[in-house]
TORNUVO-250771 format. One record per residue (C-alpha): residue in one letter; x, z, y. Coordinates in steps of 0.1 Angstrom, whole numbers, plus 5000, padded with zeros to 4 digits. Layout:
% TORNUVO-250771
aXZY
...
***
This chain:
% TORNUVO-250771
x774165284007
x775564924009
x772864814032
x775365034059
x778264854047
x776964564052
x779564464073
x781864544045
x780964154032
x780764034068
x784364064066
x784763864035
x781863574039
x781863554083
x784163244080
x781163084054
x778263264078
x779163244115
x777362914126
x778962924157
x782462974140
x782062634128
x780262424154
x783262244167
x783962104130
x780562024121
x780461804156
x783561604143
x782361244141
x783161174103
x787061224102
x788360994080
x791461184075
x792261554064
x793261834085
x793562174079
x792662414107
x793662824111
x791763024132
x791363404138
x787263514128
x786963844133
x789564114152
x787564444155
x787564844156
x784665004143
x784665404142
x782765554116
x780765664140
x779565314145
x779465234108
x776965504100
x774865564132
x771865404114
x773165474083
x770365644066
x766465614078
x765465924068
x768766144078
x769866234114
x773166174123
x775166504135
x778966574142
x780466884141
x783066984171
x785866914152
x784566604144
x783366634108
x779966364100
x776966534086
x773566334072
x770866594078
x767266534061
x764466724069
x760866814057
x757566824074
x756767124095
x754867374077
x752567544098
x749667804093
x747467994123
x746068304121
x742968144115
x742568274079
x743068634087
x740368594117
x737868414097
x737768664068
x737568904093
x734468734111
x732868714078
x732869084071
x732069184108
x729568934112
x726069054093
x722268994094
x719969204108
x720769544106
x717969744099
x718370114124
x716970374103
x718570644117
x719870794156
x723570764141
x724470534115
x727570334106
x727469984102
x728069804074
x731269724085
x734169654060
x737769524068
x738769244045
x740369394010
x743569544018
x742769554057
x743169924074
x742069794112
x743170024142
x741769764168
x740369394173
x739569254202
x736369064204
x736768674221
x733368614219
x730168764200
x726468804205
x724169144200
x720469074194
x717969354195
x714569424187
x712869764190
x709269864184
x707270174198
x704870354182
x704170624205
x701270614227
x703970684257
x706170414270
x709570524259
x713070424272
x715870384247
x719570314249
x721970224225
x725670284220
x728170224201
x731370454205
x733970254187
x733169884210
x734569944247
x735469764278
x737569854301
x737470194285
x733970204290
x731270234249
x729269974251
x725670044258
x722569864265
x718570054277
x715869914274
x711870034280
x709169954255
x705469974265
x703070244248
x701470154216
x697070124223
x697170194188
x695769884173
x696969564168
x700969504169
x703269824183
x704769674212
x708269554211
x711969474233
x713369184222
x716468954241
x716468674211
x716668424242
x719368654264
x721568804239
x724069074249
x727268844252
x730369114236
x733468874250
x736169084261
x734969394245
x737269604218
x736569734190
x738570054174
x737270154143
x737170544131
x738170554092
x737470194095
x734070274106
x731770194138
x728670354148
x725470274166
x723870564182
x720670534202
x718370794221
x714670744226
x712770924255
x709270944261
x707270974294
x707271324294
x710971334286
x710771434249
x713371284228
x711771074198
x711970824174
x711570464173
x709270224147
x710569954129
x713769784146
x717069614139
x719769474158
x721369134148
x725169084153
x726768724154
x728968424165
x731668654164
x735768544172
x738468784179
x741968734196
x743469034191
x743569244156
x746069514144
x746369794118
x747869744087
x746869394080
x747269414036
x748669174011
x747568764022
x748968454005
x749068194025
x749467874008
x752167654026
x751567374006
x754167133989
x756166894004
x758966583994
x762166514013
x763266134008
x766866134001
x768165744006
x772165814007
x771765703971
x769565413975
x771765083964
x773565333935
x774865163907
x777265423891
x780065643903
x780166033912
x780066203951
x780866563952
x779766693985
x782267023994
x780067214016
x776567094009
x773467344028
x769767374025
x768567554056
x764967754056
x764267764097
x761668004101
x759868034131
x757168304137
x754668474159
x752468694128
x753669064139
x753269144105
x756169164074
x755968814059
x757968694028
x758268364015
x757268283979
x759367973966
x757267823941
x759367593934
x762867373942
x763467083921
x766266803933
x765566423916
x768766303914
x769565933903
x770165973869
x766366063867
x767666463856
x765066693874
x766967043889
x765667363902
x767967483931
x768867893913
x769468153938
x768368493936
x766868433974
x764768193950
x763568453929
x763368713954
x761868523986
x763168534017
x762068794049
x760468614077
x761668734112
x758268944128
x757469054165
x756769404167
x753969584187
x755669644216
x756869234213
x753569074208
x753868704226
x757068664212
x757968404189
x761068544165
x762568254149
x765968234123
x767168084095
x768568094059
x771267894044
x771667824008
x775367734002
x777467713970
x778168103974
x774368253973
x773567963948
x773767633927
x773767383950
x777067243947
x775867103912
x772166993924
x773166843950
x776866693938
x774466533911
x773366183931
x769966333949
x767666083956
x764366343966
x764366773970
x760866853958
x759367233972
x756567433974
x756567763997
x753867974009
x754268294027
x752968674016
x752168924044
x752969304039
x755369254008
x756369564005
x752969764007
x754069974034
x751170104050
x752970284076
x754169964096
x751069864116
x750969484127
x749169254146
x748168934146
x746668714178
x744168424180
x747868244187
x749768364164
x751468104141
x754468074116
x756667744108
x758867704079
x760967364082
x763467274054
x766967104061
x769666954039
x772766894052
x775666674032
x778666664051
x781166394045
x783766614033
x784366573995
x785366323968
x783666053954
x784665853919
x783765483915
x780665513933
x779565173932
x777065053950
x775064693949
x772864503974
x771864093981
x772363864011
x771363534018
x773963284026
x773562904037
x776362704033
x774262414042
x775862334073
x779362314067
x779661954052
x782761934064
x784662214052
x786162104020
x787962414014
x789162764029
x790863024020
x790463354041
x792563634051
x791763984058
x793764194066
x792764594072
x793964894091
x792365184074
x792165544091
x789565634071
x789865794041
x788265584018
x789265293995
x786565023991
x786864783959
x784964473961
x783264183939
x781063953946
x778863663931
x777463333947
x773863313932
x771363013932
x767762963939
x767263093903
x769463413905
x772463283885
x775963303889
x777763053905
x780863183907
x782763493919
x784163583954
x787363673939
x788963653908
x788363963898
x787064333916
x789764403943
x790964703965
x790164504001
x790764824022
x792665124008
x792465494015
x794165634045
x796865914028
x795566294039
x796666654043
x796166954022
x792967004043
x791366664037
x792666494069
x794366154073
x797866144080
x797865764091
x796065464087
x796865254055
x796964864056
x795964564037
x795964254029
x793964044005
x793363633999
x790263493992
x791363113983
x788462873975
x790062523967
x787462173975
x786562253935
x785562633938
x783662543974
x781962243961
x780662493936
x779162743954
x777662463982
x774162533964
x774762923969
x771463123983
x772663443980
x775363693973
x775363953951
x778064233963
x779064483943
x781364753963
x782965083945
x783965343970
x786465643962
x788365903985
x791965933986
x793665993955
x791165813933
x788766103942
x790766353930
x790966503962
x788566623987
x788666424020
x787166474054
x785066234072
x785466244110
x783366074135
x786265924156
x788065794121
x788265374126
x789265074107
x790564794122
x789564474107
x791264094112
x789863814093
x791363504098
x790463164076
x792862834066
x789862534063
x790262194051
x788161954066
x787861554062
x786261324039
***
């Protein structure tokens, strides 16, 4: 969190930082005398817009119309296709050869378990036939198949076989190299079966039977399919949301009023789909592991569906767990540093075979996860460390300083600060000031968490030519910032995007020999 508050110790260390600040004494020729100079460093208004708009890497930054800051994280985009459904169905459909031992026989075709099909529409497929004669007449045969139509038309084929001499090999029909191509055709089951009819004629117009012969059905696809389309899990798969508000955490409480974790749904299946929440867990940074409770947990949630007069349409909505439906107040109001899920979806929850659904070689559903933390809450101590390098190196002839800074807070926050001037080896030189201070203090607020008015001031930063002789060797600086809302964080503040603090840093150096 500091890293975004970085200029937090800009304010405090610009005068020892800011090359530029210091040119014109570095280019004084060796003054053998001392002087002491004053001069303004920094005089600035930053929003809190512009202190947070890269605040987090892995949040968006969002603001409410009246103002109020959110940090929203989300999770990959879980997606599943209707590919699943299709497949299993192509895998029952599609069959070897299929032996014809009778003029009317069903094939052995079975819907997937659970599956009662009322239609599926064929993308692509192939029909291979081969059909032997026996007779001594040629014979002409055609085959049909009641429940496969296009256009409204059964699909049939006829062919002619050549007389059998009676020696040798009956004669056969074969299309192995043109197969019947069955794109575009539909298929509508009767008491999920289909049935292949054929009638043999001979010359003389009698109707007979054929030999040995089987038809081969393959390289199916389908783009259409409805009915009552059973019970399918389909695995979502398990995803991690990076949580980095917490990231430079040292100690120190946030309580977030109106936290939200948002299930956006978005789907195309025309069939009723539930989701199956396998589990919720929130790291936080006390290394505690907690499942987010909610009976919409237990109980899954109802994804949005097309109905059959809506196929094409993509229904999309979403669910919001707040502090009223569950416990997320507490998971979340704990310091979370990663939300950990796993949801998969079930089709047909309820078992009700009377809805009839549908399902495309399009169809698709989406399931995206959100958490929002608004800035509106408390926060206790929360105390927050990072590192900077520093180079002193340059200012030879700055034999002391003491710095002014002087703040015009409208936010409401209070910021305590201490720092320490480290060496090449890590230790302590000495401390930025003499002991943790309040260097901008809370803005007062309303009953409703706004600011009233802005709240100044002033703190001194004195570093006499012992203290800044000390620290001339320092390579870094450790800062060490505690942050709490109005009231010492007894009372719950809002954050607002157009909030500012004004900042004037001024700096009284001795320079000379």
């Amino acid at each position: 969190m500091l890293k975004n508050y970085f200029w937090l110790s800009l304010f405090m260390l610009a005068g020892l930082t800011a090359c530029s600040t210091f040119d014109d004494i570095e280019d004084l020729d060796n003054p053998d005398y001392e002087a002491e100079f004053a001069i303004p460093l920094i005089d600035t208004r930053l929003s809190m817009h512009d202190i947070l708009e890269n605040f987090e890497e892995n949040a968006s930054l969002t603001i409410d119309p009246d103002g109020l800051i959110r940090f929203r994280y989300s999770g990959d985009v879980i997606t599943k296709t209707s590919a699943e459904v299709f497949a299993a169905i192509n895998a029952t459909v599609s069959q070897g050869v299929i032996p014809i031992t009778s003029s009317r026989q069903a094939l052995p075709f079975s819907a997937p378990s659970g599956l009662d099909m009322d239609r599926l529409d064929l993308k692509t497929g192939k029909l291979v036939y081969l059909i032997q004669n026996t007779h001594n007449e040629s014979i002409t045969v055609t085959f049909m198949i009641p429940e496969v139509t296009l256009n409204g038309v059964p699909f049939s084929f006829t062919t002619t076989v050549p007389a059998y001499s009676g020696t040798g090999d009956p004669p056969q029909a074969a299309n192995l190299f043109t197969p019947i191509q069955l794109g575009g055709h539909l298929i509508q089951p009767v008491n999920d079966s289909i049935y292949i009819e054929y009638e043999a004629i001979d010359a003389t117009g009698d109707m007979v039977s054929i030999g040995p012969s089987g038809l081969l059905i393959n390289d199916l696809s389908f783009s259409y399919a409805e009915g009552y389309l059973g019970n399918q899990l389909y695995e979502g798969g398990r995803d991690t949301i990076i949580i980095d508000f917490f990231d430079n955490w040292v100690r120190g409480d946030v309580y977030f009023e109106e936290p939200k974790i948002t299930f956006n749904f978005e789907n195309s299946f025309g069939i009723p789909t539930r989701s199956i929440i396998n589990l919720f867990n929130v790291f936080t940074v006390r290394g505690d592991v907690l499942p987010l409770e909610s009976e919409y947990i237990t109980n899954g949630i109802d994804f949005p569906y097309p109905t059959l007069d809506e196929i094409g349409q993509v229904k999309t909505t979403s669910f919001v767990f707040t502090k009223d439906n569950s416990n997320i107040d507490i998971v979340l109001g704990a310091g979370p540093v990663a939300i950990d899920y796993d949801v998969n979806a079930f089709t047909n929850p309820d078992m009700n075979s009377t809805i009839r659904g549908f399902i495309t070689d399009s169809s698709y559903y989406k399931v995206r996860v959100d958490v929002e933390l608004p800035l509106y809450g408390n926060a206790v101590d929360f105390v927050a460390r990072d590192t900077f390098d520093i180079d002193f190196s340059k200012f030879d002839e700055v034999k002391a300083a003491e710095f002014k800074l002087v703040t015009d807070n409208g936010l409401p926050l209070s910021v305590d600060v201490q720092g320490y001037f480290l060496d090449d080896n890590g230790m302590v030189l000495d401390s930025l000031l003499g002991s943790r201070e309040r260097v901008i203090n809370s803005a007062p607020v309303d009953g409703q968490g706004h600011v009233i008015q802005p709240k100044q001031q002033v703190t001194y930063a004195p570093f006499d030519e012992a203290r800044f002789a000390g620290i001339r060797d320092a390579k870094r600086l450790s800062v060490v910032a505690a942050f709490s809302t109005y009231n010492n964080g007894n009372t719950s503040v809002r954050v607002l995007a157009d909030q500012q603090v004004q900042v004037r840093l001024g700096a009284k150096l001795k320079v000379g020999d």
